[in-house]
TIDO-868660 format. One line per 10 residues: number of its first residue (from 1); their letters; for each residue z, y, x of C-alpha. Coordinates in nm, 4 decimals. Each point is the difference from the previous one (the first is absolute). Layout:
N
NUM> A> Z/Y/X; ...
This chain:
404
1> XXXXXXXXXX> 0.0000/0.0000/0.0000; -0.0823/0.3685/0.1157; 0.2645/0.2025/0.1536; -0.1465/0.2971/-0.1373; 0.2688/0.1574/-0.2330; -0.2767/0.1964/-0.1745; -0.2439/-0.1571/-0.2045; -0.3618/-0.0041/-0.0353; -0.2109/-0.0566/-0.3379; -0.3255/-0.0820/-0.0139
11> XXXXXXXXXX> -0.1237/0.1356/-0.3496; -0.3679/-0.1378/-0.1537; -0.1871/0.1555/-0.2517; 0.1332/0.3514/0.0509; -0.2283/0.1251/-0.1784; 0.1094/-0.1416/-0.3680; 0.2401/0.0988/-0.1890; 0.2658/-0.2523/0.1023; -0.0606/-0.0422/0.4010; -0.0209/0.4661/-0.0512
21> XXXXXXXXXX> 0.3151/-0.0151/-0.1361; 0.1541/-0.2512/0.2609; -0.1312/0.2315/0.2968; 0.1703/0.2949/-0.2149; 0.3051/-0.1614/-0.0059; 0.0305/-0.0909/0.3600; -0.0571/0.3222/0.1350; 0.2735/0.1651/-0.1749; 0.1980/-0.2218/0.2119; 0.1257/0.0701/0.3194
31> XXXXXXXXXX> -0.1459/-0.0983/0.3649; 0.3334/-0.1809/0.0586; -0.0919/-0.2457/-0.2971; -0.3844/0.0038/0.0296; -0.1671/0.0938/0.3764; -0.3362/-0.0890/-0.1277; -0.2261/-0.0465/-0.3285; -0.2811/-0.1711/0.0348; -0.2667/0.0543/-0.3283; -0.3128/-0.1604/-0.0080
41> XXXXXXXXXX> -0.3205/0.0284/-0.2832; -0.3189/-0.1534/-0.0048; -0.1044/0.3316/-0.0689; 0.0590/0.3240/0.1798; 0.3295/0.1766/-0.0305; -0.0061/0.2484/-0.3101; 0.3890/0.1045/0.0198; 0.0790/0.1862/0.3303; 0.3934/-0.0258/0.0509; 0.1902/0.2392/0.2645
51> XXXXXXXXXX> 0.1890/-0.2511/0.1411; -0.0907/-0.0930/0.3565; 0.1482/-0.3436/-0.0473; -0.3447/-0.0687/-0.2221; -0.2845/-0.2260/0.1419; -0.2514/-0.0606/-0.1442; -0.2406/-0.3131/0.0567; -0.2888/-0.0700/-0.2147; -0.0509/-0.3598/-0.0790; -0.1804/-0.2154/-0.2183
61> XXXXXXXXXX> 0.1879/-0.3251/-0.0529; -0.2955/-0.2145/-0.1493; -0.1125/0.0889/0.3838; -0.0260/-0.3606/0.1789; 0.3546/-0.0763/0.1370; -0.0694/0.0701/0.3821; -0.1295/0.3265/-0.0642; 0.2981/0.1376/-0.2191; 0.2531/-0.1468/0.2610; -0.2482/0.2042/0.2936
71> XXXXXXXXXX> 0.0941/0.3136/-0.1815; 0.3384/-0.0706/-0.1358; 0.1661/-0.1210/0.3212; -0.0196/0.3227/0.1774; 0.2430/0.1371/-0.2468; 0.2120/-0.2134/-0.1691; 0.1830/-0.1373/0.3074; 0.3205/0.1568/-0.1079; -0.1225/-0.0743/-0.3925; 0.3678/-0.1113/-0.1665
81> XXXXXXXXXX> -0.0346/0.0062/-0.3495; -0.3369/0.0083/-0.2057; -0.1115/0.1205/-0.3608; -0.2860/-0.1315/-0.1044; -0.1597/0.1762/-0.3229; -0.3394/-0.0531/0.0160; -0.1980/-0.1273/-0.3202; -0.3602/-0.0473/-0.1314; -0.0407/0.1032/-0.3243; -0.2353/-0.1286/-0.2739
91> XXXXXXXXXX> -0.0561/-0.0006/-0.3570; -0.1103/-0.3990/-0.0071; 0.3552/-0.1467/0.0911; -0.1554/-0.2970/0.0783; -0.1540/0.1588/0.2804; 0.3325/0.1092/0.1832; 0.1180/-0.3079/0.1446; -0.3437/-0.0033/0.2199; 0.0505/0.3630/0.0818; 0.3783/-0.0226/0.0900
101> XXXXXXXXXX> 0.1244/-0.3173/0.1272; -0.2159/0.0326/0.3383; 0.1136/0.3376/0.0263; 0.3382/-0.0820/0.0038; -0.0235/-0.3193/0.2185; -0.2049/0.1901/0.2414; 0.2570/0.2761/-0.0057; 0.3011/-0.1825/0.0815; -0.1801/-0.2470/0.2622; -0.0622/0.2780/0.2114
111> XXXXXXXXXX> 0.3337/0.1930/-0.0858; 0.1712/-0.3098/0.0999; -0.2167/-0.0535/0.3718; 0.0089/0.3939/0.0927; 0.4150/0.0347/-0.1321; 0.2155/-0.1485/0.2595; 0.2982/0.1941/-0.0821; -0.0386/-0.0463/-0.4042; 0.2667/-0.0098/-0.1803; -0.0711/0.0647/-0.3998
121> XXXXXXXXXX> -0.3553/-0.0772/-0.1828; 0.0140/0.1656/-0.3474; -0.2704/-0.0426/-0.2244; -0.1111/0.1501/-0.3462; -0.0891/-0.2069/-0.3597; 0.0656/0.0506/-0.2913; 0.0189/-0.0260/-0.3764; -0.3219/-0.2036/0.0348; 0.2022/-0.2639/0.1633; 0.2065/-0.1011/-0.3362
131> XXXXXXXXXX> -0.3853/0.0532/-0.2007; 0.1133/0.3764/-0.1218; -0.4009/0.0731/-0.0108; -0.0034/-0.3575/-0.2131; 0.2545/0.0132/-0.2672; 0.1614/-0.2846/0.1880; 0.3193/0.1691/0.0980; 0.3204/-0.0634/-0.1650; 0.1680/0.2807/0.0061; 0.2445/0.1731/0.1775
141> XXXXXXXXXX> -0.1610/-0.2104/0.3060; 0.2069/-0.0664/0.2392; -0.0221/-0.1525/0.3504; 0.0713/-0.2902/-0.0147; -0.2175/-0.0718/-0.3972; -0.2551/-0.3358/0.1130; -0.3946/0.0603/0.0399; -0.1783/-0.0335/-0.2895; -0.3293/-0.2036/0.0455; -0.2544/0.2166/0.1605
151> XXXXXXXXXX> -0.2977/-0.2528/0.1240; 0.0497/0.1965/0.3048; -0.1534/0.3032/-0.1301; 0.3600/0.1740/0.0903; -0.0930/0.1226/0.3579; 0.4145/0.1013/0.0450; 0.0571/-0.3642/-0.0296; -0.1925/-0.0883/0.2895; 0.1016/0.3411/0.2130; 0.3684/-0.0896/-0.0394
161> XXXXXXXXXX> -0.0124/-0.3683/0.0558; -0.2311/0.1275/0.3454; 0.2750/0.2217/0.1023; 0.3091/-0.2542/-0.0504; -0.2541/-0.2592/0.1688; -0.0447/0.2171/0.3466; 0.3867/0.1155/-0.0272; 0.1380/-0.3355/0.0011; -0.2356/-0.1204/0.2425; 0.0636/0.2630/0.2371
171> XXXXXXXXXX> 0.3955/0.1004/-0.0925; 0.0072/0.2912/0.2219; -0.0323/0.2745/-0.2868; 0.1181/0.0096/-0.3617; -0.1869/0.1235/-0.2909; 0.0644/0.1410/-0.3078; -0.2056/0.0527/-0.3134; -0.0222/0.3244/-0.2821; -0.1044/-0.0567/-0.3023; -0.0126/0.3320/-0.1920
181> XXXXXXXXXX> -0.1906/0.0947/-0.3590; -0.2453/0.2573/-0.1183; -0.0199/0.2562/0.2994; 0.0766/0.3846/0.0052; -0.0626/0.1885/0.3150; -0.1881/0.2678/0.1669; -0.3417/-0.1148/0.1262; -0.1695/0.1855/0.2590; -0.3485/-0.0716/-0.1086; -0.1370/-0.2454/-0.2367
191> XXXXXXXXXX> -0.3606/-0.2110/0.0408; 0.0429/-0.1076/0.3269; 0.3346/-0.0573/-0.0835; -0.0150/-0.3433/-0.1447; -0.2995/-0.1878/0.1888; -0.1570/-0.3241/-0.1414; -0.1508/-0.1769/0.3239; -0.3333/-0.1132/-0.1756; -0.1537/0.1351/0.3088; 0.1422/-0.3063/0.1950
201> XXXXXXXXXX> -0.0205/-0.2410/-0.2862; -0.2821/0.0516/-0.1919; -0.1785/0.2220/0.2086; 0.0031/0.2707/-0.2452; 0.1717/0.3911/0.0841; 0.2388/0.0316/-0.2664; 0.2836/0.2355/-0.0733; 0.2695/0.0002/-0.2959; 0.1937/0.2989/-0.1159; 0.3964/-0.0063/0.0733
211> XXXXXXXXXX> 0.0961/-0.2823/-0.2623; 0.3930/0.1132/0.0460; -0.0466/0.3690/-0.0884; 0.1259/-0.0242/-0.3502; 0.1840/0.3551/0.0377; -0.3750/0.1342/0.0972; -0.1770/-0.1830/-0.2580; 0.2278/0.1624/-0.2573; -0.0142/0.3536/0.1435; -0.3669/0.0275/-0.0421
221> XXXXXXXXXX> 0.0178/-0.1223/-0.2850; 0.2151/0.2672/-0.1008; -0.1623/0.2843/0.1690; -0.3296/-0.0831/-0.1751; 0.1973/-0.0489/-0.3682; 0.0873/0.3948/0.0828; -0.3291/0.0821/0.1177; -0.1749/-0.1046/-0.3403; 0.2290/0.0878/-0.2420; 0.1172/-0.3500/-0.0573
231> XXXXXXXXXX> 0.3419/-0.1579/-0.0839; 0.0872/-0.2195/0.2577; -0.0069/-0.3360/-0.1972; 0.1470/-0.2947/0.1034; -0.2620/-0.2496/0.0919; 0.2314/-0.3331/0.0191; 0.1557/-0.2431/-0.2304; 0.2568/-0.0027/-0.2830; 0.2151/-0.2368/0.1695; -0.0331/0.1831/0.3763
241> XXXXXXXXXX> 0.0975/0.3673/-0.2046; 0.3400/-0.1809/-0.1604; 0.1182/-0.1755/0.2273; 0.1014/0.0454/0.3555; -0.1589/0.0138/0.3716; 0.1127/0.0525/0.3432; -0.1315/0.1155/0.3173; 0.0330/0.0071/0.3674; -0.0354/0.3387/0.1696; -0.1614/-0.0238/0.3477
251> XXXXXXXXXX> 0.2662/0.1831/0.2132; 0.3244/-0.2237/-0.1537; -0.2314/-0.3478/0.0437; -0.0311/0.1225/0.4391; 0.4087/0.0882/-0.0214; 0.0404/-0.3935/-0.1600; -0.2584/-0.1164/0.2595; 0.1455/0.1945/0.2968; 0.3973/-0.1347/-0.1042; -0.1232/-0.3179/-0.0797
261> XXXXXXXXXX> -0.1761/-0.1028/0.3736; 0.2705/0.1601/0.1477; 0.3284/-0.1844/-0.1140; 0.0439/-0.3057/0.1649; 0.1809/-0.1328/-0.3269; -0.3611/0.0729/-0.1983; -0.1936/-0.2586/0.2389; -0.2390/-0.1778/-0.1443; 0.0795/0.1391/-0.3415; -0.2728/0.0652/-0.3043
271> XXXXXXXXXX> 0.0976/0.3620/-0.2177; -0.1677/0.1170/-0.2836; 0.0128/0.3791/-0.0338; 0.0523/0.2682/-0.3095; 0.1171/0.3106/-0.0564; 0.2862/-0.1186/-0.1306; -0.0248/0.1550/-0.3360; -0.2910/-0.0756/-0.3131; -0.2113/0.2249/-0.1989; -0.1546/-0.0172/-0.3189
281> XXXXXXXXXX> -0.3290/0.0978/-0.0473; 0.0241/0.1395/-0.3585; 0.2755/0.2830/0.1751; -0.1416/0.0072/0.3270; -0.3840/0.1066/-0.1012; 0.1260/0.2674/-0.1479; 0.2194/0.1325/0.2636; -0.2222/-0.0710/0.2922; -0.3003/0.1967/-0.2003; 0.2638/0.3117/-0.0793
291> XXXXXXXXXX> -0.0792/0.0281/0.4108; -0.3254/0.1161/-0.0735; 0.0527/0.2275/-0.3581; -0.1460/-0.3088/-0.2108; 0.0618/-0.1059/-0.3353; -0.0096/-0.3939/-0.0408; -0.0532/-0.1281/-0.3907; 0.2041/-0.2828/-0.0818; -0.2717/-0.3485/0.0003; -0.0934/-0.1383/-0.3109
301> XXXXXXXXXX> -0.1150/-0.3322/0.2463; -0.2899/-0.0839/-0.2510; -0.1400/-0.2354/0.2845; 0.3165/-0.0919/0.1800; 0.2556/-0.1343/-0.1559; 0.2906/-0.2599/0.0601; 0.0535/-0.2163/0.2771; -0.3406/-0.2446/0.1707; -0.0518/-0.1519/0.2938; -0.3238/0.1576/0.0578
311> XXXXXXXXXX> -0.0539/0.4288/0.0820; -0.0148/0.1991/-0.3327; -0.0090/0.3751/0.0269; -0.0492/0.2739/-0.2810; -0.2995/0.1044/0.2537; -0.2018/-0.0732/0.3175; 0.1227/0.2648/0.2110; -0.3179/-0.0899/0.2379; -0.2706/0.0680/-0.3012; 0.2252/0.3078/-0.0483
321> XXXXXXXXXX> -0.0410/0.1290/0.3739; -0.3726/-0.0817/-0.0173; -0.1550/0.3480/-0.0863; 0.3682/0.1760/0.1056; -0.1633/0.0954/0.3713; -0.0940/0.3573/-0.0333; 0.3048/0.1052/-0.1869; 0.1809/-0.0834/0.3116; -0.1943/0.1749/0.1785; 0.0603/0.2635/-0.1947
331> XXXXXXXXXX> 0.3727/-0.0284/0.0133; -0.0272/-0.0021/0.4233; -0.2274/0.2957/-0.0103; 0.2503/0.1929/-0.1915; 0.3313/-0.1229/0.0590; -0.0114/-0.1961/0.3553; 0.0323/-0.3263/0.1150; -0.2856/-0.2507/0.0963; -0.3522/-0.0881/-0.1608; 0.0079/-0.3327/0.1389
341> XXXXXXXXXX> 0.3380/-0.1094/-0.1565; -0.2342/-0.0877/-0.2936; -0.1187/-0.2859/0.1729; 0.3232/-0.1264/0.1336; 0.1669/-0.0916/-0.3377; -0.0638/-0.3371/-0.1119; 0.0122/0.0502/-0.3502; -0.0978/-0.4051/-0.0595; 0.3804/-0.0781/0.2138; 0.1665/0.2945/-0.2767
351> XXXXXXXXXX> -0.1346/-0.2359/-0.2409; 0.1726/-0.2295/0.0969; 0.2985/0.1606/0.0433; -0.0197/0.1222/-0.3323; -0.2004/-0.3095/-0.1818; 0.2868/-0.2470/0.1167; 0.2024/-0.1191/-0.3007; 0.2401/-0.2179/0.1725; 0.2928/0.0840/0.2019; 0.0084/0.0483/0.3320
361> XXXXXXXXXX> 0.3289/0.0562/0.0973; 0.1725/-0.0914/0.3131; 0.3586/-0.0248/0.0983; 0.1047/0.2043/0.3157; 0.3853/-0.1881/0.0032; -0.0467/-0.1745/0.3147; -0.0844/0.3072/0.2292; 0.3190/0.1497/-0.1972; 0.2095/-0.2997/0.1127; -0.1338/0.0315/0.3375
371> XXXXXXXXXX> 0.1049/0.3596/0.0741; -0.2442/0.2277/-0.1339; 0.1178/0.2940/-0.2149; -0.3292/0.2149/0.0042; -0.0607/0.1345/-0.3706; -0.3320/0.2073/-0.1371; -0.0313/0.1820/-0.3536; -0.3525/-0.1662/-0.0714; -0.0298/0.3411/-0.1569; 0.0473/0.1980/0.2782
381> XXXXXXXXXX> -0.1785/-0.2336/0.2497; -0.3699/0.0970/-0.2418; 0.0682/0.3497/0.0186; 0.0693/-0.0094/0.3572; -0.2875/-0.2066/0.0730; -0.1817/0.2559/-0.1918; 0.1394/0.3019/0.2050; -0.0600/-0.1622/0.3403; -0.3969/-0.0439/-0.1441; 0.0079/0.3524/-0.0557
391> XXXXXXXXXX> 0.1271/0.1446/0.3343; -0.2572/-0.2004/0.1776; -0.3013/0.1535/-0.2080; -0.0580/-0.3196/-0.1482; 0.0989/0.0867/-0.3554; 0.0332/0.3857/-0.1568; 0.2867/0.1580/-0.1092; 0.1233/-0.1173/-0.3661; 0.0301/0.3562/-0.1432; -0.2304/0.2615/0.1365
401> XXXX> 0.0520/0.3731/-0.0622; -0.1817/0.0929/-0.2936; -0.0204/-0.3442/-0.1999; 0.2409/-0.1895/-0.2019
């Protein structure tokens, strides 16, 4: 083991919204805790921090295994604990087990060659793993809740099974594993934010807008609602609007990852992560939309009512975006912000979100248990998200002088 008192993380993905909030976190710690951050992308850096301690190494981990360890080993000598965020998005799910499962096994081959001092290997899932995108969970999932049958379409499955496999075969590091739920965070840019890697698969350049930006989907959605005169309508189900939701916000799910990899007596240990608190969508719409001056009519659900294991929404959010182009435009040319967030919202994940009518709750007991006190208003974590948007130009202001 390292005498180094200080340790050094190794963050992937920094430019998501998970491995961006990681990277935040660790450089509000001190040099005596953290000497060196290590972030890596397969794309170029888009988030500049002032933090000397930041190095960044661009890597593509569906590269063949010599050359990532050729351009990992130059820096991660003194590598002791690594987050590994990275994930290829796509709309077929059936698709993500051959985009992700060689990314992973790729990634923590050559983290585990080029590491000699590692100590911690955390990793991100997710609801996915108990079939939250399914209507397979039963809910509040918790840790420990058995697999349901997934023909192997479940590509967490085979990551996590990979990473205990290469643990207890090489028992010189421990690992740990975060599991949170629907995402809120600050994203520092959006297309190239979630990257399918048809390129290498099916030889075909494709790109997918940020399927975790729920908080961004919704704020468009809102902006244009003011833009046209329209009441911002809820597009989801009856069941989703009465009953009751919970998130993860970005920043809390790094401070569970960070305090999970490093307590010894969290070794090896699976959390799921929430808020802490609930919401209810039928009190929450309205209070998120007051952000933004909007009046939200109470649903009559004429297409979406009761409970189904299939999506049902009131409306398709993505026909409703269709023709919704130049009013944004016209919202950034007068009020600020960016033309191109347009294209980062993937209105067909807000379906989703919105269209599921099954619960999806997950119970956050065992990180409680373990040590972890962190608490977020889920309220407070959407308008913050929202703020943080702002003050980087990528969203406008919600109230500009001379309207509303």
């Amino acid at each position: 083991m390292s005498n180094h008192q200080s340790k050094v993380a190794f963050v992937s993905g920094c430019n998501g919204i998970s491995g961006h909030a990681i990277v935040e976190h660790l450089v509000r710690q001190p040099d005596s805790e953290w000497s060196k951050i290590i972030v890596s992308s397969r794309t170029p850096l888009v988030h500049f921090w002032s933090d000397p301690r930041v190095q960044f190494v661009g890597v593509d981990f569906m590269w063949p295994h010599e050359r990532i360890v050729e351009k990992l080993a130059p820096v991660c000598s003194l590598v002791t604990h690594v987050y590994y965020t990275a994930y290829a998005h796509s709309k077929d799910f059936k698709s993500l087990p051959k985009l992700n499962v060689p990314l992973f096994q790729r990634f923590i081959d050559a983290i585990d060659a080029v590491c000699p001092e590692l100590q911690r290997v955390l990793m991100y899932t997710g609801g996915k793993y108990y079939g939250a995108h399914l209507g397979k969970l039963i809910a509040p999932a918790e840790e420990s809740s058995p697999r349901y049958i997934d023909n192997g379409d479940n590509f967490y499955y085979h990551q996590e099974d990979y990473l205990v496999e290469v643990q207890q075969r090489r028992k010189q590091w421990k690992y740990n594993v975060i599991r949170p739920t629907g995402i809120i965070g600050f994203i520092p840019h959006g297309s190239l934010l979630v990257l399918i890697f048809f390129s290498l698969i099916t030889h075909e350049s494709t790109y997918a807008a940020n399927g975790m930006s729920e908080a961004l989907s919704v704020a468009v959605y809102f902006l244009l609602c003011r833009e046209l005169g329209l009441p911002a309508h809820f597009p989801g189900n009856e069941y989703l609007w009465e009953g009751v939701d919970d998130k993860s916000y970005a920043p809390s799910i790094a401070d569970l990852a960070v305090f999970a990899s490093t307590h010894d007596h969290c070794s090896n240990q699976i959390f799921n992560h929430t808020n802490g608190d609930v919401i209810v969508w039928k009190n929450f719409w309205p209070k998120i939309a007051q952000y933004y001056g909007l009046k939200t009519p109470a649903p009559r659900f004429e297409q979406a009512r009761g409970q189904s294991s299939n999506l049902i929404v009131e409306f398709n959010v993505q026909e409703w975006a269709d023709d919704k182009k130049p009013a944004w435009e016209r919202v950034v040319q007068k009020y600020g912000g960016r033309k191109d967030v347009f294209d980062w919202v993937s209105w067909d994940h807000w379906n989703w979100a919105l269209g599921r009518a099954w619960s999806t709750l997950l119970s956050s007991n065992k990180a409680r248990e373990y040590g972890w006190t962190r608490f977020d208003d889920t309220y407070k974590t959407w308008l913050d998200t929202w703020k943080i948007l702002e003050n980087a130009g990528i969203l406008p202001k919600p109230q500009p002088l001379g309207e509303i």
